[in-house]
ZATOR-722058 format. One record per residue (C-alpha): x, y, z. Coordinates in pm, 1 decimal. Layout:
N
xx:X&yy:Y&zz:Z
...
END
This chain:
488
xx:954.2&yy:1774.8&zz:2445.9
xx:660.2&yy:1798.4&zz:2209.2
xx:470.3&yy:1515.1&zz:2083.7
xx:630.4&yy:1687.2&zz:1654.6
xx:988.9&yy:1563.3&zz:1837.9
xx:855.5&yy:1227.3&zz:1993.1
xx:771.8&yy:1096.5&zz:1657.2
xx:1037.6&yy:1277.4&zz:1424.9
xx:1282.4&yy:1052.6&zz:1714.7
xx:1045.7&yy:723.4&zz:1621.7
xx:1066.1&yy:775.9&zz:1285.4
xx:1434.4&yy:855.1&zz:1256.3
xx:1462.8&yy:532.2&zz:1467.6
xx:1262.7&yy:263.4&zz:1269.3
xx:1316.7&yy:437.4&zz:911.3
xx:1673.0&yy:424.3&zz:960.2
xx:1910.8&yy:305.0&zz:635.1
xx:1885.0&yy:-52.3&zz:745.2
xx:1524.1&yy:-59.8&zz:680.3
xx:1578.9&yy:87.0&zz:333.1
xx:1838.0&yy:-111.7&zz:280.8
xx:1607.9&yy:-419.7&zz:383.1
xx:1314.8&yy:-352.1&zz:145.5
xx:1586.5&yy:-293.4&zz:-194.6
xx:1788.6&yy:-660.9&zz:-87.0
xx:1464.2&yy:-863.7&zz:23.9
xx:1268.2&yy:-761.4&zz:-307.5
xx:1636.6&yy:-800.9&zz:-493.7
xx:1632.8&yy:-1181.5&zz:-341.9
xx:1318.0&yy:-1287.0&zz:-394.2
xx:1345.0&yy:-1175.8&zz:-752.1
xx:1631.8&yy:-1406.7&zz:-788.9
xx:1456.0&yy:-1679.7&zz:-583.6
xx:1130.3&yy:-1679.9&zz:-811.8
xx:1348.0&yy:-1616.6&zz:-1166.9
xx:1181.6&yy:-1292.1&zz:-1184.0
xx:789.0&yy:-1378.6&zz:-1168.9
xx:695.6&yy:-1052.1&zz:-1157.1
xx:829.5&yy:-1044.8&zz:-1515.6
xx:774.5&yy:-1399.6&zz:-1668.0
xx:432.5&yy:-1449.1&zz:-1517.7
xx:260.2&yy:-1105.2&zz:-1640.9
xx:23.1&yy:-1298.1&zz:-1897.8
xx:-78.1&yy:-1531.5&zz:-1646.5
xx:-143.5&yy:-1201.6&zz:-1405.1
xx:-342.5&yy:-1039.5&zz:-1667.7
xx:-555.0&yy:-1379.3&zz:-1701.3
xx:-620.4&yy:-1396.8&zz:-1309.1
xx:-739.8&yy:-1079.4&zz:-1277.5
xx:-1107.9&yy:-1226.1&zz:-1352.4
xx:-1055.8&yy:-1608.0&zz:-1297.3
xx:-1233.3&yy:-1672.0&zz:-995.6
xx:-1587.4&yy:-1568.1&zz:-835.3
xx:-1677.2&yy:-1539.4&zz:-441.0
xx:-1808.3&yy:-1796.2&zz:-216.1
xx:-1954.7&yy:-1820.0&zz:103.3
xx:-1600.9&yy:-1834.8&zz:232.5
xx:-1396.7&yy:-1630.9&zz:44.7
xx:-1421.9&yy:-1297.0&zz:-195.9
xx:-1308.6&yy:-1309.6&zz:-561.0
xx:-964.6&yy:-1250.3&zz:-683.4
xx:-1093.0&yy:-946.8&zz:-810.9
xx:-1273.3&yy:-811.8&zz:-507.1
xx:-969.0&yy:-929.8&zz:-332.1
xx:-750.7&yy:-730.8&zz:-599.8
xx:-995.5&yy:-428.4&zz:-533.8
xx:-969.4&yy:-464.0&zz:-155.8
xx:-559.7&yy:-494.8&zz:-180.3
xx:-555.4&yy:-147.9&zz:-412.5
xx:-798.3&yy:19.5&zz:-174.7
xx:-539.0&yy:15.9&zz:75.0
xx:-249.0&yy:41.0&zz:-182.0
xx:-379.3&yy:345.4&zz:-437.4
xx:-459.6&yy:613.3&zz:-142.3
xx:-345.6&yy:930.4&zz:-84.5
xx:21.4&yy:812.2&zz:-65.2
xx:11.7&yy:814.4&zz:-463.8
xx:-92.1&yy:1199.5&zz:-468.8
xx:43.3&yy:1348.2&zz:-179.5
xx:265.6&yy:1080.5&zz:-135.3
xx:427.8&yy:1107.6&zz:-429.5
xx:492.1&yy:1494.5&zz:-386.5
xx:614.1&yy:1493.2&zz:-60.4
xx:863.7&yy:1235.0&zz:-218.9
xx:951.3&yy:1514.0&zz:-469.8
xx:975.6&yy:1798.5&zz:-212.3
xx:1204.1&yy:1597.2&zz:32.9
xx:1381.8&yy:1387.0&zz:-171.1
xx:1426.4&yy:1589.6&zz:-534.2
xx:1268.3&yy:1421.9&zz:-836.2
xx:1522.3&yy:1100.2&zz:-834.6
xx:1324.6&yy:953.2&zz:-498.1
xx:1101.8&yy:884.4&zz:-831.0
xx:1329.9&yy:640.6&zz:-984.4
xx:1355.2&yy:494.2&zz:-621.5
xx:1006.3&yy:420.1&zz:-593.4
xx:1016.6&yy:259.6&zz:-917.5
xx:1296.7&yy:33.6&zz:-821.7
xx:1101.3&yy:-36.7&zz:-485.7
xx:809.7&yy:-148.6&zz:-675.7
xx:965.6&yy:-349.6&zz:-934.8
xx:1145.5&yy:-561.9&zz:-650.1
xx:884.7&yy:-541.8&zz:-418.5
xx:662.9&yy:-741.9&zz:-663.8
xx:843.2&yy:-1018.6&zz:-575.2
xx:788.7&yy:-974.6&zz:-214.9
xx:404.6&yy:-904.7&zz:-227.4
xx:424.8&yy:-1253.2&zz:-498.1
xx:574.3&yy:-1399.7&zz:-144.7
xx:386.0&yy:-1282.1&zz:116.1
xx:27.2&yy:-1327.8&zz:-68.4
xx:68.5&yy:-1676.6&zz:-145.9
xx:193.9&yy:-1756.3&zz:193.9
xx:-113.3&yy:-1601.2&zz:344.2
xx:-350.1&yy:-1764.6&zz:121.8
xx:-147.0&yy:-2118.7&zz:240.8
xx:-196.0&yy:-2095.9&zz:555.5
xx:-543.6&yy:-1916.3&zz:583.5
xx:-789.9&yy:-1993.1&zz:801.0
xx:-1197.9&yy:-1988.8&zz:857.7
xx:-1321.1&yy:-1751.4&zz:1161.3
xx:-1614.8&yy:-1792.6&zz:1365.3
xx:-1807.4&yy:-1702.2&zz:1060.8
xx:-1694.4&yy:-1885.5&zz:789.2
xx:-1518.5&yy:-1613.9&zz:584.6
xx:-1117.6&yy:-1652.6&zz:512.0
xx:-887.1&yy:-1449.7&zz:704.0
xx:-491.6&yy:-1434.0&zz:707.1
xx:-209.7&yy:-1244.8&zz:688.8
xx:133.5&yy:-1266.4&zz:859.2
xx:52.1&yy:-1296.9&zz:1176.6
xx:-125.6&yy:-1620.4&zz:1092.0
xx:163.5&yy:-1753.7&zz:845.8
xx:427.2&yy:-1669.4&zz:1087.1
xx:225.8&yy:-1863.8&zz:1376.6
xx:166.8&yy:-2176.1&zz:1164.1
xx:473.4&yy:-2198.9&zz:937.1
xx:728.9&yy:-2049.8&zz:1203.2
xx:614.7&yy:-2203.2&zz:1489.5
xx:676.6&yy:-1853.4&zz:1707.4
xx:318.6&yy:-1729.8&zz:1855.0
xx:515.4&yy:-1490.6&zz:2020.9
xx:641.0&yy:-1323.7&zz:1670.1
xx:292.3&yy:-1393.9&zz:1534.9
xx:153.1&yy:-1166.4&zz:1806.1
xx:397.7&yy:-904.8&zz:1787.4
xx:339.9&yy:-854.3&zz:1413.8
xx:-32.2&yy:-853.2&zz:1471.0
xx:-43.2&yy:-582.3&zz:1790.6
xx:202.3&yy:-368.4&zz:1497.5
xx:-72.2&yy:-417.7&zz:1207.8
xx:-342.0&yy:-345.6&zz:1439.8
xx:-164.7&yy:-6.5&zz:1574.2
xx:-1.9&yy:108.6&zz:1206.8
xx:-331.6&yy:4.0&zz:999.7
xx:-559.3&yy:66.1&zz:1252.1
xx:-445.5&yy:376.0&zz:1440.4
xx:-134.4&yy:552.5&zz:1248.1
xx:-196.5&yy:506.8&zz:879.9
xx:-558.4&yy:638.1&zz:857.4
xx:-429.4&yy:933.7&zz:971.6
xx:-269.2&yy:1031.7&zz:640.9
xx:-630.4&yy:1004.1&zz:451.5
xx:-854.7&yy:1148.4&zz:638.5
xx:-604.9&yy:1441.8&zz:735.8
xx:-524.6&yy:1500.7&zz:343.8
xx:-905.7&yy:1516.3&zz:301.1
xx:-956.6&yy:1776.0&zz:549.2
xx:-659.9&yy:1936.4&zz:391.0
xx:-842.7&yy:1890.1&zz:-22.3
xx:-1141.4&yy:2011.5&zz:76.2
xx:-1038.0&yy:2348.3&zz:289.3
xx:-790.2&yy:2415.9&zz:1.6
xx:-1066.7&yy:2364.8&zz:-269.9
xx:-1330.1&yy:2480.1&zz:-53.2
xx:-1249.9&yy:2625.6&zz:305.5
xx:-1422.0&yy:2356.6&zz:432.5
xx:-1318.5&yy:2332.2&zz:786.1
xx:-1133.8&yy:2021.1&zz:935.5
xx:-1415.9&yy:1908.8&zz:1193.5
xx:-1679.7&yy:1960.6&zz:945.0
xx:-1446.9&yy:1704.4&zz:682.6
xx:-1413.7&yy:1457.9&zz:963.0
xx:-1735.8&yy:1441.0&zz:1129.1
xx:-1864.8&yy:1354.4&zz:763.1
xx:-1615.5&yy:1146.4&zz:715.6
xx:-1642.8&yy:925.5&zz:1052.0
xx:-2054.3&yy:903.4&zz:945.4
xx:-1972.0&yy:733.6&zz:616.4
xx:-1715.0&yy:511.2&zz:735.1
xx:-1888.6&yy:391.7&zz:1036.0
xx:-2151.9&yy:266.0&zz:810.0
xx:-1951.7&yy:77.0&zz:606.1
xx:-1727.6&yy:-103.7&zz:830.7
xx:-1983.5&yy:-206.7&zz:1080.0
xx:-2111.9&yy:-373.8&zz:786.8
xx:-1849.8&yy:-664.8&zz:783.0
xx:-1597.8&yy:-771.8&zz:536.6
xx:-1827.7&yy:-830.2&zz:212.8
xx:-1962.1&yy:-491.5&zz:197.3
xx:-1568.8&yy:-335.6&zz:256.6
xx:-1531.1&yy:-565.0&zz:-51.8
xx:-1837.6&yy:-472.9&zz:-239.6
xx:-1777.5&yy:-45.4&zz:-207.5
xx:-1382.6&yy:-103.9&zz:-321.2
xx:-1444.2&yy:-297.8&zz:-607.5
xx:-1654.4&yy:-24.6&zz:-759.2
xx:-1518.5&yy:298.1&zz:-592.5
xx:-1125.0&yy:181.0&zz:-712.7
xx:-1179.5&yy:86.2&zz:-1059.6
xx:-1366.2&yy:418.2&zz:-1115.4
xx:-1116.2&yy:637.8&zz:-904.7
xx:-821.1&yy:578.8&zz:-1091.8
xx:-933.1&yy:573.5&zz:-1433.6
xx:-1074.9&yy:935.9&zz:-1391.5
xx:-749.7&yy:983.8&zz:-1228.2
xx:-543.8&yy:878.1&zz:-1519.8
xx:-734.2&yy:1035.4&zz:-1788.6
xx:-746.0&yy:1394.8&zz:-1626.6
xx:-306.1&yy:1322.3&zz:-1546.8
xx:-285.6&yy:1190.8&zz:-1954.1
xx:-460.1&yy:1578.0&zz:-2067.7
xx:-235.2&yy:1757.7&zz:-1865.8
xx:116.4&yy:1536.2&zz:-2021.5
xx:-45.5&yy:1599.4&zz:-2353.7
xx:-45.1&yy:1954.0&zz:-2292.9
xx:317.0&yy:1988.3&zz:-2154.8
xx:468.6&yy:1754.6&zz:-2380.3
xx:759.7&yy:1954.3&zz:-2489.3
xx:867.5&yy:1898.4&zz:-2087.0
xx:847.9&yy:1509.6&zz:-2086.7
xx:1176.8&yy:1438.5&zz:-2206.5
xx:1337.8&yy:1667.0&zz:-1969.6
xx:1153.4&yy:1546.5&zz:-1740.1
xx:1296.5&yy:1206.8&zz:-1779.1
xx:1673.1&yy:1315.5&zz:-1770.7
xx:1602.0&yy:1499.7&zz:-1440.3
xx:1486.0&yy:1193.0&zz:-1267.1
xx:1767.9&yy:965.4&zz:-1398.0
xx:2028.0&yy:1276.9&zz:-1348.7
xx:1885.7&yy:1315.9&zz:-1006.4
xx:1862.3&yy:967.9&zz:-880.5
xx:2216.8&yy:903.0&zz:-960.3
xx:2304.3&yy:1245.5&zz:-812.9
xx:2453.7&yy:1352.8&zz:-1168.8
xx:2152.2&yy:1658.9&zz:-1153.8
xx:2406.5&yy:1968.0&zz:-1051.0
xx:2116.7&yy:2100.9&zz:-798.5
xx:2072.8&yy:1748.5&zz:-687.9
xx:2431.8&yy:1621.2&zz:-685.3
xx:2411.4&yy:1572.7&zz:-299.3
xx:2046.7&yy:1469.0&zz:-285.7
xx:2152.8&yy:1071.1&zz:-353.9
xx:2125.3&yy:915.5&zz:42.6
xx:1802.7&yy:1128.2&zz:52.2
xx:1609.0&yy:1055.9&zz:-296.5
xx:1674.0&yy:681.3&zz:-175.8
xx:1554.6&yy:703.3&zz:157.4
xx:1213.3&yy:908.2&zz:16.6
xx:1206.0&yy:725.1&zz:-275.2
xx:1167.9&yy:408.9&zz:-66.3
xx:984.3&yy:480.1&zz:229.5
xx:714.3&yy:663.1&zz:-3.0
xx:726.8&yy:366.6&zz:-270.5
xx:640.4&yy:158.1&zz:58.8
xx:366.4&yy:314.0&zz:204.0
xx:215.7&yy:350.5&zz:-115.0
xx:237.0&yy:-13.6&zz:-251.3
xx:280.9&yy:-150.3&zz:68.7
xx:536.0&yy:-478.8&zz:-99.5
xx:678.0&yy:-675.8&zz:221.8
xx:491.3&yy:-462.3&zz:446.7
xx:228.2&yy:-756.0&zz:508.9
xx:-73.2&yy:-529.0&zz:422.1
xx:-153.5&yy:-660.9&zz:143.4
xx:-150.1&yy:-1014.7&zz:240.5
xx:-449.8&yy:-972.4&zz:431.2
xx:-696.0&yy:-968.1&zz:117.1
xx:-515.9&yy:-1183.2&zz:-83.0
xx:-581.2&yy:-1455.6&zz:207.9
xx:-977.4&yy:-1378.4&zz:159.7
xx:-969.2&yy:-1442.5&zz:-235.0
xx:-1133.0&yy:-1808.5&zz:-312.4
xx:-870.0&yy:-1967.4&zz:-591.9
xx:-781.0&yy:-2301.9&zz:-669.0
xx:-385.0&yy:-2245.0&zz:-557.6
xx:-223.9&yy:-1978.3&zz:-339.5
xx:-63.5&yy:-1865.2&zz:-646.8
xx:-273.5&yy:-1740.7&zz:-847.4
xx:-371.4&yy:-1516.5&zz:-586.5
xx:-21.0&yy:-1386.4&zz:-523.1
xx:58.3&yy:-1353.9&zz:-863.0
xx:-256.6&yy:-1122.1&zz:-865.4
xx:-119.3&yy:-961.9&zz:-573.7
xx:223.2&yy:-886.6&zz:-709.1
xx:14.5&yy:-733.5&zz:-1051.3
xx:-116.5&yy:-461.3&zz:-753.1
xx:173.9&yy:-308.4&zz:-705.0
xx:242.8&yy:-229.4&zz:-1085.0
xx:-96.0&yy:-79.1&zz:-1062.7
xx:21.1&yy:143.7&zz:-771.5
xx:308.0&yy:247.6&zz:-812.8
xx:409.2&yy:248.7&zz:-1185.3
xx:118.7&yy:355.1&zz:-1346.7
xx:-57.5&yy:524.6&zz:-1048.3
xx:236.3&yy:703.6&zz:-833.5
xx:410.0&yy:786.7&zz:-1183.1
xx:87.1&yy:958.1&zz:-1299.7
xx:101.2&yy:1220.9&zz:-1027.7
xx:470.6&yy:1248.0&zz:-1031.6
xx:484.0&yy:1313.9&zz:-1401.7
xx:193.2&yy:1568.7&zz:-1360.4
xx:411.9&yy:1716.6&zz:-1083.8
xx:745.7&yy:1737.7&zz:-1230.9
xx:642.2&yy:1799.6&zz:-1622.1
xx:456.5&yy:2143.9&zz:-1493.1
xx:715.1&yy:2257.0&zz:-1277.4
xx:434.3&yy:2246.0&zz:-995.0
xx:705.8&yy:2140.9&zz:-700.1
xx:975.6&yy:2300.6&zz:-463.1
xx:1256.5&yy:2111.9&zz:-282.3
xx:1336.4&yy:2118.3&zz:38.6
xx:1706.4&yy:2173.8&zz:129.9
xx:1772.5&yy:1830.6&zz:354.5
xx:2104.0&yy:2021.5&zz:476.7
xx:1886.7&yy:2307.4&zz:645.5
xx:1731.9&yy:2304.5&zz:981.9
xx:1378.8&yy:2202.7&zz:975.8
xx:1345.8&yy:2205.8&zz:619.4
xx:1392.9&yy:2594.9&zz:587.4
xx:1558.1&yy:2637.8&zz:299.6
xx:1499.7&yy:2555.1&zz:-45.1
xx:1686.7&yy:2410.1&zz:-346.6
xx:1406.0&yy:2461.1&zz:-537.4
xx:1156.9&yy:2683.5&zz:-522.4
xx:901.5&yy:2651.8&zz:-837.9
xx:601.7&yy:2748.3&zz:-649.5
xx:699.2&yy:2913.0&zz:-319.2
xx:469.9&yy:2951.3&zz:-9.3
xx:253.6&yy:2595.9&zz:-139.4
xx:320.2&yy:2324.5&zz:98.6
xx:459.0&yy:2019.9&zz:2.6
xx:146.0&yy:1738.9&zz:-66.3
xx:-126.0&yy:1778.5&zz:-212.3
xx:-98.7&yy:2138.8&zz:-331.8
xx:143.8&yy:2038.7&zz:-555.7
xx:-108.1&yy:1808.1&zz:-765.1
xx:-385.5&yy:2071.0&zz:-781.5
xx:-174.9&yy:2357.2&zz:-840.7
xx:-10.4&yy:2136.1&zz:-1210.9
xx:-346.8&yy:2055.3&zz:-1313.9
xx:-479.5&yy:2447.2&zz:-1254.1
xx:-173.2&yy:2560.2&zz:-1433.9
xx:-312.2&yy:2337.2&zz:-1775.1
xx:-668.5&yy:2332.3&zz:-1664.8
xx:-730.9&yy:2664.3&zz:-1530.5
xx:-1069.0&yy:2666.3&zz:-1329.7
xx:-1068.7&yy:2249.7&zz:-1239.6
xx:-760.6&yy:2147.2&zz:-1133.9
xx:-790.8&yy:2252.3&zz:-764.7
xx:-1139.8&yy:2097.2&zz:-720.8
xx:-1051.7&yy:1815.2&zz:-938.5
xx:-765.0&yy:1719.4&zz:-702.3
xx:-1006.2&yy:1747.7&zz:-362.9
xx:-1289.7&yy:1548.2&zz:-530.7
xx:-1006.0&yy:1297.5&zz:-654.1
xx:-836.9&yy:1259.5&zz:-314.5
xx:-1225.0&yy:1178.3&zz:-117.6
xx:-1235.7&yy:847.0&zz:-306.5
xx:-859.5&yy:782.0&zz:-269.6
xx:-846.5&yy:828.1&zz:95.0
xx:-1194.6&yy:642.2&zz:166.8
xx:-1139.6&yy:362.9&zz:-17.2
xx:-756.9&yy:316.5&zz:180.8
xx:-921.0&yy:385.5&zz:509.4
xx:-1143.5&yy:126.5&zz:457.6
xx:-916.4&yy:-121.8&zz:349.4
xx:-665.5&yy:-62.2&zz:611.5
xx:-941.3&yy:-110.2&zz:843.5
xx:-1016.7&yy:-421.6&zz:720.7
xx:-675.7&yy:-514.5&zz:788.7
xx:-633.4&yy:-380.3&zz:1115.6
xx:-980.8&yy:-589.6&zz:1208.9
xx:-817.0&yy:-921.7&zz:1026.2
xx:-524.7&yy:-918.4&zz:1306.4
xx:-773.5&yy:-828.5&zz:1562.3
xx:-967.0&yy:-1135.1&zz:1516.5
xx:-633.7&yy:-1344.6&zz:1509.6
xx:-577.7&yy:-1212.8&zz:1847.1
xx:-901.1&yy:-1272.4&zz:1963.4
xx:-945.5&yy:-1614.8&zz:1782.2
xx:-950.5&yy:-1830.0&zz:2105.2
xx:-1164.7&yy:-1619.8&zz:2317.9
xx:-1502.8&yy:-1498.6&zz:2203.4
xx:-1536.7&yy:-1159.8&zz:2272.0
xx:-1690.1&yy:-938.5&zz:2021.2
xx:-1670.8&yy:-640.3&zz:2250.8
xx:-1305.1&yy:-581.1&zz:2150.9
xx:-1391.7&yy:-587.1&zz:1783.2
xx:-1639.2&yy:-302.2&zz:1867.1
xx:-1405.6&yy:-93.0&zz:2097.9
xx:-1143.1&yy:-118.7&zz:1836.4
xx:-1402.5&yy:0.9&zz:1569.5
xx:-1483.0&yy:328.4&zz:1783.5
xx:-1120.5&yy:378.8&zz:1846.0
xx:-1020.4&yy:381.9&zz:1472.3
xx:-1322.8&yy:582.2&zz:1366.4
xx:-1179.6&yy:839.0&zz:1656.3
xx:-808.5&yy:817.3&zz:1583.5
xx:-906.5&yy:923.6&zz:1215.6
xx:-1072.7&yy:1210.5&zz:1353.2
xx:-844.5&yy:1365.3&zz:1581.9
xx:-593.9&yy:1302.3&zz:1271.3
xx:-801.3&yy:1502.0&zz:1002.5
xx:-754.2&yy:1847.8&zz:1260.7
xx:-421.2&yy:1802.9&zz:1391.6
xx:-112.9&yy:1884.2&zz:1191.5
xx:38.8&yy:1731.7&zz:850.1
xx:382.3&yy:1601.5&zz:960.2
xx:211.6&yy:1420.3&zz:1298.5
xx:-37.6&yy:1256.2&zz:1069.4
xx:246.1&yy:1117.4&zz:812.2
xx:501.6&yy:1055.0&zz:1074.6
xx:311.5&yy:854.0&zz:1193.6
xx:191.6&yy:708.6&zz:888.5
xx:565.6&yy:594.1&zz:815.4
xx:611.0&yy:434.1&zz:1162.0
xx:364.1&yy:175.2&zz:1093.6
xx:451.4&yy:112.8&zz:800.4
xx:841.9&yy:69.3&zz:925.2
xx:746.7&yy:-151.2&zz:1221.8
xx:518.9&yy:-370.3&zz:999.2
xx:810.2&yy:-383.8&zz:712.1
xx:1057.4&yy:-489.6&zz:959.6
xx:847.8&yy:-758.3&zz:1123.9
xx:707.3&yy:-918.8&zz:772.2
xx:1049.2&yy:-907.3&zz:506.1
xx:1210.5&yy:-1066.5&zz:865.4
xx:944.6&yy:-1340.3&zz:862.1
xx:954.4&yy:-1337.3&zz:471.8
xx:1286.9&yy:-1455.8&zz:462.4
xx:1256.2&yy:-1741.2&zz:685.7
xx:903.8&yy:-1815.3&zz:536.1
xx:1044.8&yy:-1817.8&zz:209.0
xx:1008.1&yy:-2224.4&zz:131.0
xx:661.3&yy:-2329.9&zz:141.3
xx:580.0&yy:-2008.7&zz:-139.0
xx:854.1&yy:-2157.4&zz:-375.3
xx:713.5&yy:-2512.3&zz:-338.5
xx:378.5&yy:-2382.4&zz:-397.8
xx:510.5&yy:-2191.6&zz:-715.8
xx:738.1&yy:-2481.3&zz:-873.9
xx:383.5&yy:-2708.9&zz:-784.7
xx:209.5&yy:-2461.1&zz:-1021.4
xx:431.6&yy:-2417.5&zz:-1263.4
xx:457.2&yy:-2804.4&zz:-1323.0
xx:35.6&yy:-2796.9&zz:-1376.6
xx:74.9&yy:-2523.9&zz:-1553.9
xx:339.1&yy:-2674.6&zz:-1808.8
xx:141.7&yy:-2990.7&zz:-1825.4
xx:-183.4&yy:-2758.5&zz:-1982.5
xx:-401.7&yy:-2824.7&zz:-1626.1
xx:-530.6&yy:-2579.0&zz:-1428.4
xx:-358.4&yy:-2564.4&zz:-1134.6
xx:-524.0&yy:-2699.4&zz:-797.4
xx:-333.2&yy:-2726.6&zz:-461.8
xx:-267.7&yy:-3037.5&zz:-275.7
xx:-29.2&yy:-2922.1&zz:10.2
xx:84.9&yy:-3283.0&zz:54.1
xx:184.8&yy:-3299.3&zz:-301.4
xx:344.3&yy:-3023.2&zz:-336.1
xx:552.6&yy:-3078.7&zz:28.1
xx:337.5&yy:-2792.8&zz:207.3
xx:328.8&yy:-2891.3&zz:601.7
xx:65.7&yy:-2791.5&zz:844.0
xx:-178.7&yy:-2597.5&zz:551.5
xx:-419.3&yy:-2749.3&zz:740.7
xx:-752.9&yy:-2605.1&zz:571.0
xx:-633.3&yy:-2663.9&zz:204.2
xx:-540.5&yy:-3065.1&zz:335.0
xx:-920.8&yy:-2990.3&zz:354.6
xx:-986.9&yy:-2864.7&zz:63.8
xx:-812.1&yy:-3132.1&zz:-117.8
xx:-995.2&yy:-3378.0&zz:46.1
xx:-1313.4&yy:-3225.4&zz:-69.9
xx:-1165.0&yy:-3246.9&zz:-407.0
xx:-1113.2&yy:-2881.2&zz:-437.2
xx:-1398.1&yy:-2725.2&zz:-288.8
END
């Protein structure tokens, strides 16, 4: 049995229906639950973007925001989105966008539960996440610890994978740059920035993902300006084919949902925990405003972001789709540019077709930010769970052994195969996903009391400050703290 069939078993086995099925009900509920924040609170999102500054303790709601997108706007929304295409036709689109949309809710959840029950380390700085929500709100160290050992395996040792093996992939397309040249270089700039702690992760992302993905965007807008005539075609085709209406896509429908979801996942990463991480390091006045922020990351990702590359994608013609009723993916319903694997390909070979000469080293230049920026933030979330298991003990030896194993784990991923490196990719993300919207669900309480407390300052024209007694929060123990400081 080779290791291809080990994890095409694993990932049949954790990405089964139920899990898609979980992610589309839990973001459904919690939509419900809140009234729709993601909806009624989008001025109030806009305003928090910028509201707060660091501390000694904590990073800004922005840097946090930065940090959070870093992980969330990666590869997944390039070659992400076209291996959605390619596997799952172009409806898995409108399933991505449905994912998102209720996930919001679920990030809005999960954020302001980690920034409840946060904690200090040994250093001062904020860290939390699910593992420490589940331990203090639940009551289960044993859950606590499984969900951690998952983060520190799927951020720490699957999902890097993905990057640094699509920028080994960019850069020999654009350039024939060979894989061990892309990761050695790789490993040398990481290293140097995550040895560096926490506040220079946060001080790289907040520059490198503002300026990613507006150069992004603009270059996706030229090319939709220059196929315009195909937008609106476009749109019935992803509509036609989510529904399976499309007459090449009639029997695509189980499949464009189970792509459409699993991709819209990994990419925005709602109710897989992920993003709780930074949102616990952000220094606010009330766990809400950070998980309103949080839930505003996830629009960012995945509707503006993801729909960028799929509308570059689809509006050039620039994709082929697999057959999911033939073996090993050998035959084709579609077959728009044949012999150009599925990924990133896809994305530089639409923006060569309108920008002849730029599109194919556009794409590779595009995808080295992308994929640095997630590596480093999914580090920084791997390390977050690390310390939690390491909290009581102090041994900063395991904090370095984990740093070496990361930096290698990239590296073997960046020369070994594609499918490995995503397969992979999607099994932490499915074992984290189960483990969180699980804990999410019975978590669910303290986050609504924390909302209906800021909605109720909010109404009254005060800016919202948390007082976990007040609002009938148990066992927040550091914000009891900060209360008693008088908010500081």
């Amino acid at each position: 049995m080779t290791i291809e069939s080990i994890v095409a078993r694993l990932l049949d086995l954790v990405w089964s229906p139920a899990l898609v099925g979980l992610c589309l009900l839990a973001g459904l509920y919690f939509s419900v639950r809140t009234r729709f924040i993601q909806l009624r609170a989008l001025p109030d999102m806009l305003r928090l973007l910028f509201s707060s500054s660091s501390s000694a303790s904590g990073v800004s709601s922005f840097q946090a925001l930065s940090l959070s997108l870093s992980s969330r706007v990666g590869v997944g929304n390039i070659a992400g989105v076209a291996m959605a295409i390619a596997y799952g036709g172009p409806g898995a689109i409108f399933w991505m966008w449905c994912v998102a949309f209720l996930g919001a809710s679920s990030a809005f959840i999960e954020s302001t539960l980690a920034q409840i029950y946060k904690e200090r380390d040994a250093n001062g700085q904020y860290r939390g996440g699910p593992a420490y929500y589940i331990e203090r709100a639940l009551g289960q160290r044993w859950y606590a610890v499984a969900f951690a050992i998952s983060a520190v395996i799927g951020c720490g040792l699957f999902l890097p994978g993905t990057q640094s093996n699509a920028i080994a992939s960019a850069l020999d397309g654009a350039w024939g740059v060979p894989a061990s040249a892309s990761a050695a270089g790789m490993v040398v700039v990481v290293g140097l920035v995550i040895f560096g702690g926490v506040r220079r992760i946060a001080s790289v992302t907040q520059v490198v993902v503002p300026i990613m993905a507006i150069g992004y965007l603009l270059v996706a807008a030229v090319v939709m300006a220059l196929n315009m005539d195909a937008l609106p075609g476009m749109a019935r085709l992803i509509i036609d084919s989510a529904f399976g209406t499309d007459a090449a896509f009639g029997a695509m429908i189980g499949t464009a949902i189970q792509w459409g979801v699993r991709r819209g996942v990994m990419s925005n990463e709602a109710g897989m925990g992920s993003g709780a991480h930074p949102a616990a390091a952000a220094e606010v006045s009330h766990p809400v405003k950070q998980g309103l922020v949080q839930a505003f990351s996830v629009y960012i990702d995945t509707l503006v972001v993801c729909s960028a590359t799929a509308f570059l994608v689809l509006s050039t013609g620039a994709y082929n789709v697999y057959d999911p009723a033939a073996a090993s993916h050998a035959g084709m319903l579609v077959a728009n540019v044949p012999g150009l694997a599925a990924g990133p390909h896809f994305v530089q070979h639409a923006v060569e077709s309108a920008l002849p000469g730029f599109g194919t080293a556009f794409i590779a230049l595009a995808i080295l930010p992308f994929a640095f920026s997630t590596i480093l933030a999914l580090y920084y979330n791997a390390e977050t769970n690390v310390v939690y298991l390491c909290r009581n003990q102090h041994r900063p030896w395991v904090l370095r052994l984990f740093q070496v194993a990361f930096l290698g784990v990239a590296t073997w991923s960046a020369v070994n195969t594609a499918t490995v490196a995503w397969s992979l990719g999607d099994i932490g993300v499915g074992l984290m996903s189960w483990l969180n919207i699980i804990a999410l669900l019975l978590l669910q309480k303290p986050a609504l009391a924390a909302l209906r407390d800021y909605e109720k300052s909010r109404r009254a024209g005060i800016d919202p400050v948390f007082n976990p007694q007040a609002a009938g929060v148990a066992r927040a123990e550091l914000w009891n703290e900060i209360a008693a400081r008088g908010g500081k």
